[in-house]
VEXDREN-555756 format. One record per residue (C-alpha): residue number from 0; residue in three letters; x negated, y negated, z negated. Coordinates in Angstrom, 3 decimals, always signed. Each point is the difference from the previous one (the first is absolute). Layout:
<nodes>
NODE, num, residu, X, Y, Z
NODE, NUM, ALA, X, Y, Z
...
</nodes>
This chain:
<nodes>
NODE, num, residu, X, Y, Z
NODE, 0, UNK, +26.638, -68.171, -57.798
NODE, 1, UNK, -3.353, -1.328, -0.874
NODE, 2, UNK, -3.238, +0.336, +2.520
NODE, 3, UNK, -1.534, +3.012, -0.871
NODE, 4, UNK, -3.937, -1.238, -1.274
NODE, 5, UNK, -2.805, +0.569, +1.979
NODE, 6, UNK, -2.592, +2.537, -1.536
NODE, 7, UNK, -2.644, -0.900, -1.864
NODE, 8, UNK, -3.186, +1.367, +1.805
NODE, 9, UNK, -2.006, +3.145, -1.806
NODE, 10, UNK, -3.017, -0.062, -2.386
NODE, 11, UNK, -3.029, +1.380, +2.059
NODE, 12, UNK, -2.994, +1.493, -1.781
NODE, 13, UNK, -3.620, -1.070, +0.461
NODE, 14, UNK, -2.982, +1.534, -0.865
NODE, 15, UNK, -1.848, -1.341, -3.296
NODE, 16, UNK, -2.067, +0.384, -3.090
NODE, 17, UNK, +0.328, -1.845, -3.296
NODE, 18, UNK, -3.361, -0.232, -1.526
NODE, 19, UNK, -1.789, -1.809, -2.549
NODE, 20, UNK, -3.448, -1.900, +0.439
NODE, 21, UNK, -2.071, -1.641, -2.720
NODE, 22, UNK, +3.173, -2.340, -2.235
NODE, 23, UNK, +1.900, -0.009, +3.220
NODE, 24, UNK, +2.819, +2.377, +2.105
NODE, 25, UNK, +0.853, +0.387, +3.155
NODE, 26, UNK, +2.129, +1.398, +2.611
NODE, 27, UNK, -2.130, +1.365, +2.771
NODE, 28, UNK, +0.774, +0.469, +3.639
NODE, 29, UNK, -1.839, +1.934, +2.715
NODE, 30, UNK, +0.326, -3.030, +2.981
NODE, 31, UNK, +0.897, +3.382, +2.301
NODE, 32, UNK, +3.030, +1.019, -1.985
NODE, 33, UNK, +1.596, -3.437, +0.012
NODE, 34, UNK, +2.905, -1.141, +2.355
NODE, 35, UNK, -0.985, -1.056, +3.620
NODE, 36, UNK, +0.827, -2.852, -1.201
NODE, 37, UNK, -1.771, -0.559, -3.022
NODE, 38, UNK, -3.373, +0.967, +1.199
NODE, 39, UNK, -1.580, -2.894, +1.232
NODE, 40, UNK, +0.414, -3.490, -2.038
NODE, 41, UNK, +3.012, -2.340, -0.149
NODE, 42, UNK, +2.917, -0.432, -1.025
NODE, 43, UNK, +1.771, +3.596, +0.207
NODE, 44, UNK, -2.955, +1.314, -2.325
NODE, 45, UNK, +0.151, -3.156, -2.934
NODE, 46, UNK, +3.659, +1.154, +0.243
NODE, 47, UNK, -0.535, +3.614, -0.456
NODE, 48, UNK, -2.191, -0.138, -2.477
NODE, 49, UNK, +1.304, -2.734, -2.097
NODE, 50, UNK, +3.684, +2.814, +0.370
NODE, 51, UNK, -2.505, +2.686, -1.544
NODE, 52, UNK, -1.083, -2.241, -2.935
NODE, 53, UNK, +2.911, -1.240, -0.021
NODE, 54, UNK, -0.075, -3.783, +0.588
NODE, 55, UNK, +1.376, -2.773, -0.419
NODE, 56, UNK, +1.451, +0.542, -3.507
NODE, 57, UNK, +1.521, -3.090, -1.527
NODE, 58, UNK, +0.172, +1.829, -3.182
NODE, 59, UNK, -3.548, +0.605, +0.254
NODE, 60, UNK, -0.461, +4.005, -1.038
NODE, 61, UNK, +0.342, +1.535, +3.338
NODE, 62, UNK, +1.972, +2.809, -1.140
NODE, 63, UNK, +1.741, +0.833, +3.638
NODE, 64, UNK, -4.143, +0.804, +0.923
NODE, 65, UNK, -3.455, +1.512, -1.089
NODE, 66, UNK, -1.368, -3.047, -1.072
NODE, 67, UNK, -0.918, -0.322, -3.654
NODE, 68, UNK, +1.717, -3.968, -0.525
NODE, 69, UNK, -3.845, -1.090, -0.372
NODE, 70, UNK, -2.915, -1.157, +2.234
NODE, 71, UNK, -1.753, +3.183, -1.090
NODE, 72, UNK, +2.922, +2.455, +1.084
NODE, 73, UNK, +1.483, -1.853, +3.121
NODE, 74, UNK, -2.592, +0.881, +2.845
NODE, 75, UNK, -0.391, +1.933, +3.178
NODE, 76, UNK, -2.774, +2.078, +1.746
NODE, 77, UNK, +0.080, +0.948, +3.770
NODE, 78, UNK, -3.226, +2.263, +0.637
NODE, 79, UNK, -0.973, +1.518, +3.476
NODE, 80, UNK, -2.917, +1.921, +1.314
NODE, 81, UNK, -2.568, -2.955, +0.995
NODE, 82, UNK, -1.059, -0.779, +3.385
NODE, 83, UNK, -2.785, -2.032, -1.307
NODE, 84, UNK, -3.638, +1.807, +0.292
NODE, 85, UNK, -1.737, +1.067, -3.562
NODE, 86, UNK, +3.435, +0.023, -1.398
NODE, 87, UNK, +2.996, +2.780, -1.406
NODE, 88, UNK, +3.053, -2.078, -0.539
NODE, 89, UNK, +1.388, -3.329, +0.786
NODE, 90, UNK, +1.941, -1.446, -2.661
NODE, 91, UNK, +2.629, -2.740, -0.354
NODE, 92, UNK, +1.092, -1.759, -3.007
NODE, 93, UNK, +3.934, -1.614, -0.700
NODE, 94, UNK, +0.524, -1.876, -3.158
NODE, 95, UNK, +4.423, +0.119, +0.238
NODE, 96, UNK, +1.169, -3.129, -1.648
NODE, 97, UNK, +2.324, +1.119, -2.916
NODE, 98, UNK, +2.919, -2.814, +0.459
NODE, 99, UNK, -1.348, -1.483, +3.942
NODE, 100, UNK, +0.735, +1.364, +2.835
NODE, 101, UNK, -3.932, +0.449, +1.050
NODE, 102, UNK, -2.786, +2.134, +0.344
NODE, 103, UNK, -3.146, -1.704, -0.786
NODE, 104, UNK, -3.024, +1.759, +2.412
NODE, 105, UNK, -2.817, -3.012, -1.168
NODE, 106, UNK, -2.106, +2.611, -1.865
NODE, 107, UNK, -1.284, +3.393, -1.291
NODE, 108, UNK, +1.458, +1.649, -3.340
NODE, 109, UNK, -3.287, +1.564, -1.839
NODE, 110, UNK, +2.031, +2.357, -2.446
NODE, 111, UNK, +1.804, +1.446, +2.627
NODE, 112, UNK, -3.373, +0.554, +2.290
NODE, 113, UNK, -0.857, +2.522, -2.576
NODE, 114, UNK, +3.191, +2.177, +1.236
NODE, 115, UNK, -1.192, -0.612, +3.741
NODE, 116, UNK, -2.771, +2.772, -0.112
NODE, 117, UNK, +2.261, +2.258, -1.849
NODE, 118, UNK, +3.211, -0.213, +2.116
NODE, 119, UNK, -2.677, -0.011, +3.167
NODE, 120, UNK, -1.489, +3.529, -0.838
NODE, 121, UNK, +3.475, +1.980, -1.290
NODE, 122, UNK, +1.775, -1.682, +3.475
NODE, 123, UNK, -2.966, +1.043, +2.685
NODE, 124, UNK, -1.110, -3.640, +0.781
NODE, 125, UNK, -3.544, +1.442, -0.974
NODE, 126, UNK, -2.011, +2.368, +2.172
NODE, 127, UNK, +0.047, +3.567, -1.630
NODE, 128, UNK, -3.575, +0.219, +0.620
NODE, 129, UNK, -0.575, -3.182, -2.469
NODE, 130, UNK, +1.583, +1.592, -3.205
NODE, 131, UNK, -1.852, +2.755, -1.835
NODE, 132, UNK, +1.798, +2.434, -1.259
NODE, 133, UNK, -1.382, -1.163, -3.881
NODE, 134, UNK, -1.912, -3.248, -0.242
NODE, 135, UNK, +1.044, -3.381, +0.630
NODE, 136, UNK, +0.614, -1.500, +4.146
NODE, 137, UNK, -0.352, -3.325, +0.783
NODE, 138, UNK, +2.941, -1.459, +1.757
NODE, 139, UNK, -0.985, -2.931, +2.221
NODE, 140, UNK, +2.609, -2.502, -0.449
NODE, 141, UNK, +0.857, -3.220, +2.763
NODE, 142, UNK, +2.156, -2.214, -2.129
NODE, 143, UNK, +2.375, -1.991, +2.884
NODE, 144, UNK, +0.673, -3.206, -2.101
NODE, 145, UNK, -3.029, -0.595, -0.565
NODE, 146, UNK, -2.313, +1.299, +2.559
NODE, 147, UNK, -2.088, +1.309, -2.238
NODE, 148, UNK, -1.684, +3.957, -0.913
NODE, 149, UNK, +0.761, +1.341, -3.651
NODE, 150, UNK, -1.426, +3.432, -0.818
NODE, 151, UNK, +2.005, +2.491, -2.336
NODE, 152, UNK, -1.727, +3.173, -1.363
NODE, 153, UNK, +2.810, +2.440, -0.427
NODE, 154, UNK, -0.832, +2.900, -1.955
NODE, 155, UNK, +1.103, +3.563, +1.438
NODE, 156, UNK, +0.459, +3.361, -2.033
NODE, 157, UNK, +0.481, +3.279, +2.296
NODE, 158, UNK, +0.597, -1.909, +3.588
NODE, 159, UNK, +2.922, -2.760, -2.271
NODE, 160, UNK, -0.110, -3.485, -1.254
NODE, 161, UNK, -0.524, +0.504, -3.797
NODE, 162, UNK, +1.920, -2.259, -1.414
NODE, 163, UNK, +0.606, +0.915, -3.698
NODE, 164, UNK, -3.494, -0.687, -2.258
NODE, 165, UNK, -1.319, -2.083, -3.431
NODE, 166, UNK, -0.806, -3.075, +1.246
NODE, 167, UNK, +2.082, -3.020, -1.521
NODE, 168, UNK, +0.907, -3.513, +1.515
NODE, 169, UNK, +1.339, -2.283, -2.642
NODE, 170, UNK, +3.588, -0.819, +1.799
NODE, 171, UNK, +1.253, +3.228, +0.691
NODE, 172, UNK, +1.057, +2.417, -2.327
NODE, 173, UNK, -1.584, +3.444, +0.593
NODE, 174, UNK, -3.628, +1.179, +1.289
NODE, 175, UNK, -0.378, +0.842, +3.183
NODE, 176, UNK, -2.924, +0.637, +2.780
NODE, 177, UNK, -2.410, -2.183, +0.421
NODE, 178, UNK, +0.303, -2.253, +3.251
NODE, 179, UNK, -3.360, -2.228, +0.381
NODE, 180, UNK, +0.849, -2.633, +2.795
NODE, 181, UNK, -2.579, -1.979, +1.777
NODE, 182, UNK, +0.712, -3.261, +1.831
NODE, 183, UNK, -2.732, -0.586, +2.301
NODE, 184, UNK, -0.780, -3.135, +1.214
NODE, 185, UNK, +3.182, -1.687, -0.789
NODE, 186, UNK, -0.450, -3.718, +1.255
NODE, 187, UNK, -2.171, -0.188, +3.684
NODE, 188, UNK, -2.432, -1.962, +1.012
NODE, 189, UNK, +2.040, -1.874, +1.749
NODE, 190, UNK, +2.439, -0.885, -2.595
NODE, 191, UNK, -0.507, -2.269, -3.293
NODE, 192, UNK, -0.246, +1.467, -2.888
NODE, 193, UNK, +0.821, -3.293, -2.041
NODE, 194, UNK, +2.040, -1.439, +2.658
NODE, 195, UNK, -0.536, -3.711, -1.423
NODE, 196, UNK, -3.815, +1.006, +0.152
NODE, 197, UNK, -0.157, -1.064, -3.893
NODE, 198, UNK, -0.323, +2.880, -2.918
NODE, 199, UNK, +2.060, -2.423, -1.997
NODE, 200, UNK, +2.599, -2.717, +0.983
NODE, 201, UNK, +3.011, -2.358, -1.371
NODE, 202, UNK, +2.924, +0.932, +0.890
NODE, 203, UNK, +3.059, -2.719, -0.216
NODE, 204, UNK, +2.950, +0.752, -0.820
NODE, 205, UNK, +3.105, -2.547, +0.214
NODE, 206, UNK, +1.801, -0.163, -2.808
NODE, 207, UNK, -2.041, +2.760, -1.693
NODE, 208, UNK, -3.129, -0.894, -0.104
NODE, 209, UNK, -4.175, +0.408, +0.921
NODE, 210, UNK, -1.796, +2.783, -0.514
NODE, 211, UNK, -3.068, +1.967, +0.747
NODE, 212, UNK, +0.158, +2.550, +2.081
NODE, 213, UNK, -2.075, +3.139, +1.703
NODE, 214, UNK, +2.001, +0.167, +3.288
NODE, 215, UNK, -1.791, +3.386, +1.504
NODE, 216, UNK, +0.815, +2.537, +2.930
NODE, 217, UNK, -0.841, +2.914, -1.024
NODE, 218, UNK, +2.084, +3.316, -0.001
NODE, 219, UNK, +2.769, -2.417, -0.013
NODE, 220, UNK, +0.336, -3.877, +0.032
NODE, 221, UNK, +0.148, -0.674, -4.000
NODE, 222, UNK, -0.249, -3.726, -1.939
NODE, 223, UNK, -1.528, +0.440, -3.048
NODE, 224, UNK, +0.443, -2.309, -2.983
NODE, 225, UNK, -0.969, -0.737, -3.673
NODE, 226, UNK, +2.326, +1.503, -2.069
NODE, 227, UNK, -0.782, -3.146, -2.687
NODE, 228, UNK, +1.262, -2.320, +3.151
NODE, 229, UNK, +3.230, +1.514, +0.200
NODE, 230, UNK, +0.715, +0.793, -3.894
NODE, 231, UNK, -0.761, +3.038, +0.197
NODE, 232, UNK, -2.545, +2.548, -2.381
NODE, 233, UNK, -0.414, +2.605, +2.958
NODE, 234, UNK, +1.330, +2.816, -2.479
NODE, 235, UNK, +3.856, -0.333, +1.216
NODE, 236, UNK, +2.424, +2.486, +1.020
NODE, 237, UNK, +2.551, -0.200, +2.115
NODE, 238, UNK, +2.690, -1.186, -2.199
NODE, 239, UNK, -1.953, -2.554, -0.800
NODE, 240, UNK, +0.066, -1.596, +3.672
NODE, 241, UNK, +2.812, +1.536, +1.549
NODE, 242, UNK, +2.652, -1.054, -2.533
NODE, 243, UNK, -1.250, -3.373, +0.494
NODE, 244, UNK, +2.350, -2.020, +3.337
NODE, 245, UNK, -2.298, -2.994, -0.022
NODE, 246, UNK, -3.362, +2.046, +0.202
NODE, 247, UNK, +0.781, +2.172, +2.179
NODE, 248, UNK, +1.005, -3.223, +2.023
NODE, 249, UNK, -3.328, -1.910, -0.687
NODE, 250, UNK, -1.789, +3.327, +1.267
NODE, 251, UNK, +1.814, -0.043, +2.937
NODE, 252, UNK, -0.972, -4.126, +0.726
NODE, 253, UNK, -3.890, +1.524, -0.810
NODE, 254, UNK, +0.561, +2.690, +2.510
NODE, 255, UNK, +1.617, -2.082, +2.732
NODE, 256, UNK, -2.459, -2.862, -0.142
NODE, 257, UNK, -3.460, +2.605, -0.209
NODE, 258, UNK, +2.005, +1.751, +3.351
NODE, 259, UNK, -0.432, -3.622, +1.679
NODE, 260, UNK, -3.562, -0.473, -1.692
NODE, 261, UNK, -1.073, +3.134, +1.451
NODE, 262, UNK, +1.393, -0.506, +3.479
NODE, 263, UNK, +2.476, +2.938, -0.341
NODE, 264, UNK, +2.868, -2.005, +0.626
NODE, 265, UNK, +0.696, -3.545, +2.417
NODE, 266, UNK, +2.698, -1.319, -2.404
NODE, 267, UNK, +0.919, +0.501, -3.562
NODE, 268, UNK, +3.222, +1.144, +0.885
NODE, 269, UNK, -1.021, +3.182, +1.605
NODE, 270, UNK, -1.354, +1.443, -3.344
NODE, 271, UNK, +3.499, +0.709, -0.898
NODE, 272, UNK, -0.255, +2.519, +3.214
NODE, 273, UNK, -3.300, +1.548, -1.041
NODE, 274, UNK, +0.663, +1.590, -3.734
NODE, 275, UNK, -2.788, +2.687, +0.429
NODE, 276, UNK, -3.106, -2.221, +0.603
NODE, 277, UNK, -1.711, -1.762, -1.477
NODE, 278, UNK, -0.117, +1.541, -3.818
NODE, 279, UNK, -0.266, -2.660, -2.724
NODE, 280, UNK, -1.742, +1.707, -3.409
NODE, 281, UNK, -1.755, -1.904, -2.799
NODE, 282, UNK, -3.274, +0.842, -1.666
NODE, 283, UNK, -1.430, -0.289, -4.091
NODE, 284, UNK, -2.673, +1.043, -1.819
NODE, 285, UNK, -0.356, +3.417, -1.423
NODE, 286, UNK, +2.837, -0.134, -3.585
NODE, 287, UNK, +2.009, +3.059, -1.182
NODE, 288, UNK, +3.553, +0.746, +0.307
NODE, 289, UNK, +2.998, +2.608, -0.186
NODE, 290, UNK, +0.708, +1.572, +3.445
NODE, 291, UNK, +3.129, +0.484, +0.892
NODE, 292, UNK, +0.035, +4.041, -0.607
NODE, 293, UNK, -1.042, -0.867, -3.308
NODE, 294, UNK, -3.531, +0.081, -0.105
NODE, 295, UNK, -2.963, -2.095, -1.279
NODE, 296, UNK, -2.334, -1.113, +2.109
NODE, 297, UNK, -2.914, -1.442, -1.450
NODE, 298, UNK, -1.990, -3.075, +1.211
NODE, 299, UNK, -3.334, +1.842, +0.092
NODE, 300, UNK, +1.938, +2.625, +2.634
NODE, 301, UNK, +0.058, -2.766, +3.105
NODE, 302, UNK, -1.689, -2.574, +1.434
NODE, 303, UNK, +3.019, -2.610, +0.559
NODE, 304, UNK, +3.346, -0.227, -0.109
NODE, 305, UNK, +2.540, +0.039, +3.139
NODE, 306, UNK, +3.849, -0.428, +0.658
NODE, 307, UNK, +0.961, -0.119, +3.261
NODE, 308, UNK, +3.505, -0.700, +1.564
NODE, 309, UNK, +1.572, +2.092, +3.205
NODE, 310, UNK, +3.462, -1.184, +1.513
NODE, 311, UNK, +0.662, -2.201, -2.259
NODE, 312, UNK, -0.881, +1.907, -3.233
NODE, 313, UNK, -2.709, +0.670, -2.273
NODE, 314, UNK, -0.831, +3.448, +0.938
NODE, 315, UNK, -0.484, +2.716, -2.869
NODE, 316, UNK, -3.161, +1.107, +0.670
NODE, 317, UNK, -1.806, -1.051, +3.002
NODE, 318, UNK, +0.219, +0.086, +4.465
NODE, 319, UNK, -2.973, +1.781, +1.109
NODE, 320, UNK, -0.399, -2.740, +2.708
NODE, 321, UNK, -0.531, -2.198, -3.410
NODE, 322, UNK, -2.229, +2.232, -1.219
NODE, 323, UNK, -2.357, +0.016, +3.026
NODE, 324, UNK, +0.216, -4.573, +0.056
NODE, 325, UNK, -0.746, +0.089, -4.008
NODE, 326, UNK, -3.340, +2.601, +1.012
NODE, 327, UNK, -1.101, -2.376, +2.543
NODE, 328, UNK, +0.396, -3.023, -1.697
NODE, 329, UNK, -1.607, +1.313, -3.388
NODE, 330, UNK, -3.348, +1.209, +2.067
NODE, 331, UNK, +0.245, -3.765, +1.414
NODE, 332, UNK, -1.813, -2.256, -2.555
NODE, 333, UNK, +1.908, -3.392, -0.750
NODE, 334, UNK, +3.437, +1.443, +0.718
NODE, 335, UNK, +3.135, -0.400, -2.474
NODE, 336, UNK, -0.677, +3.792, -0.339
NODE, 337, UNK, -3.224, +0.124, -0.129
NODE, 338, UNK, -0.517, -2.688, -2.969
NODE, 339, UNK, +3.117, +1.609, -2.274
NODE, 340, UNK, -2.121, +3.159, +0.336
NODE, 341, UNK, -3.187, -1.963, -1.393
NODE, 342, UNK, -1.405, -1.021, +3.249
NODE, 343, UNK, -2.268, +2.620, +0.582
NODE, 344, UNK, -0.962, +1.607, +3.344
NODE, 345, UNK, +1.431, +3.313, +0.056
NODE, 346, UNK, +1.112, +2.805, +1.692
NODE, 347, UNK, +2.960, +1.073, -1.609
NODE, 348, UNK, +2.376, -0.936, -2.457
NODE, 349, UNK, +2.690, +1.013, -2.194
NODE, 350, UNK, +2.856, -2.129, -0.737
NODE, 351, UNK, +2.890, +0.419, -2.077
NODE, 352, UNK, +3.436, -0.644, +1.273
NODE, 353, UNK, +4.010, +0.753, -1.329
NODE, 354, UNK, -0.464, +3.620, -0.441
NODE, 355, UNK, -3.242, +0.306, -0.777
NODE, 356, UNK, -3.603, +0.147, +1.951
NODE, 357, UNK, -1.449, +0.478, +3.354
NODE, 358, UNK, -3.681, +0.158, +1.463
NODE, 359, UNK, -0.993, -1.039, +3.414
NODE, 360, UNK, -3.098, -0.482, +1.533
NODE, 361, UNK, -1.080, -1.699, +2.565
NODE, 362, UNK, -3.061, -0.770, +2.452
NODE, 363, UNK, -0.581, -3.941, +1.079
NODE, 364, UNK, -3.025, -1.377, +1.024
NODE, 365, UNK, -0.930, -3.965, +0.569
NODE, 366, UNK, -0.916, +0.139, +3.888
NODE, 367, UNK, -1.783, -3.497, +1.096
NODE, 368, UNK, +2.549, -1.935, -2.225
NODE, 369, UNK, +3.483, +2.351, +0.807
NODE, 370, UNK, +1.049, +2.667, -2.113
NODE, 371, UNK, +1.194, +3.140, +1.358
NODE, 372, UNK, +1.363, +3.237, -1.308
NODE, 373, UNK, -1.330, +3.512, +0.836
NODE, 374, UNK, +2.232, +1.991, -1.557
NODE, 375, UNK, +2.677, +0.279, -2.910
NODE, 376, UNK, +0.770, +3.502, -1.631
NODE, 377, UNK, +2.469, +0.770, -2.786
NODE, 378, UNK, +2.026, +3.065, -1.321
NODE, 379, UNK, +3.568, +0.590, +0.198
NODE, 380, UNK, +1.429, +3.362, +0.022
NODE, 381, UNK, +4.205, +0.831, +2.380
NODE, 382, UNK, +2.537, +2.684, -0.196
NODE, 383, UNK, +2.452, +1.045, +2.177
NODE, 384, UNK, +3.424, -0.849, -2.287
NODE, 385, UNK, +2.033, +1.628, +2.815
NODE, 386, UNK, +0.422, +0.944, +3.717
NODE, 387, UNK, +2.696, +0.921, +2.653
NODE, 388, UNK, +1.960, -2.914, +1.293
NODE, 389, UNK, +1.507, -3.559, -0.216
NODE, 390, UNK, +3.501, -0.274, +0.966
NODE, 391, UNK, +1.416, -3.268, +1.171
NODE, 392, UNK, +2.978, -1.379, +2.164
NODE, 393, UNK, -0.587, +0.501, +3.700
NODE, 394, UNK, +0.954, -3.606, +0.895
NODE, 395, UNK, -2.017, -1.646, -3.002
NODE, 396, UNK, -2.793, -0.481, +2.129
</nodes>
């Protein structure tokens, strides 16, 4: 007679919301309704969470998770009521690697800090005082990764988040409510905003090449490039790139050497443990091109051209974090940015990117010789996609 087997253990159910922010989703976690375990950092949450996404995939789709088998779609959000004075909610970031077992907690996800405020007010992390019952609340964001304050103005129709409206963001497919996100001061005083302390370096490759390159902290750690240096028009998609083995390589040599440039890493071999940061995107001058939804969008629309990659891939549209480094660096005269944009001081720009367009502005000012950054605001809009629970194996983690 055979052994009989011993039982596999239950699926328990945890507490979440699946939402969308900006070109991004996300599952999203009150830290409070998470297993004991799983509610301060290390390794029982990276497990949990990369269960819930449902990571490591060899196959690379995720199907046994939530995650979307993208960089856009295969993230986490743990929010909780902050502690920290002058602010609402403290929230913390996991890009889930799709085919690794590893959560990478190196930086902030800007789409997905447009769902913050949102999820913040319909879960009670905001003060029932703050939110009028029509109008718009501001919800006073600490972003962990960073260390840094981002501002979300959440609009509010009879006491709940209004989340249907008109407004349209080029990357996701239907209008929604307008989400206007500030990030205030986003590099400190006491932190570089050009980390080499040039606007412009060369960058050295082996067995690539050299290149010029913007290497800027700003929102998130992002090298910049010429497009021309690298083959490139500006006006890809992602087919273009991500179809491609040996570019999507040579990006990766780019991004692993600008990590060491800008101090981010000790040895070139720890990029391979750091997928999230830094973000590698190239920069053109203002031409036309076919998005990929199908429309035109004409040169006399934007100020530059920018393709930026995420995990590994050309993203389809563009990471807010991006967005706020391309701002910064196109208010900066002499940057890569700045110069494909014309090289003109300014305080916003609009650039044009796979699925179509999107303005930021920003507020930098040359202070005895050092740049530094006030403030960066741009509009996203987030919906709730759906809410109840997760369900995972009660030994995964």
């Amino acid at each position: 007679m055979s052994k009989p087997t011993k039982p596999s253990p239950p699926q328990i159910k945890i507490p979440a919301t699946y939402m969308r922010g900006g070109t991004s989703k996300g599952v999203f976690f009150k830290v409070a309704d998470l297993p004991a375990a799983a509610q301060t950092a290390g390794p029982a949450r990276d497990r949990l969470l990369l269960r819930v996404i449902g990571s490591p995939d060899p196959y690379g789709k995720q199907t046994d998770g939530m995650g979307g088998a993208t960089s856009s779609t295969s993230k986490a959000v743990l929010l909780a009521q902050s502690t920290r004075p002058g602010h609402d909610v403290d929230y913390l970031f996991g890009q889930v690697s799709i085919d690794k077992p590893f959560v990478d907690w190196s930086g902030n996800c800007g789409n997905l800090s447009a769902a913050v405020g949102p999820f913040a007010v319909a879960n009670g992390l905001v003060a029932p005082e703050r939110v009028p019952e029509n109008g718009v609340v501001e919800v006073r964001i600490w972003q962990q990764n960073i260390q840094k304050t981002l501002l979300a103005h959440v609009p509010i129709t009879a006491g709940e988040v209004q989340e249907t409206g008109a407004f349209e963001l080029d990357g996701v497919t239907f209008p929604a409510a307008e989400v206007p996100v500030t990030f205030m001061n986003p590099v400190d005083a006491a932190e570089a905003l050009f980390p080499s302390g040039h606007l412009v370096d060369e960058l050295t490759v082996p067995e690539v090449g050299t290149f010029a390159v913007t290497l800027i902290n700003a929102g998130i750690p992002t090298i910049f490039l010429n497009a021309e240096d690298i083959g490139y028009s500006g006006t890809e998609t992602q087919d273009a790139i991500n179809n491609d083995p040996q570019a999507l390589a040579r990006f990766e040599a780019i991004r692993a050497q600008g990590a060491l440039r800008m101090g981010l890493i000790d040895d070139i071999s720890a990029a391979a443990a750091r997928q999230h940061t830094p973000k590698v995107a190239f920069v053109a001058p203002p031409t036309g091109y076919t998005a990929s939804s199908g429309k035109m969008i004409a040169a006399a629309e934007i100020d530059l051209n920018v393709r930026a990659l995420s995990m590994g891939k050309l993203h389809h549209a563009m990471m807010g974090t991006a967005a706020v480094a391309i701002g910064t660096a196109a208010a900066i005269p002499g940057t890569l940015v700045n110069l494909a944009a014309g090289g003109d001081a300014r305080t916003a720009v609009t650039f044009g990117h796979p699925s179509g367009t999107l303005k930021v502005g920003a507020q930098a000012q040359d202070q005895d010789g050092v740049w530094r950054v006030q403030k960066v605001s741009m509009s996203r809009s987030a919906r709730v996609l759906m809410e109840g629970a997760v369900r995972v194996p009660a030994d995964c983690f």
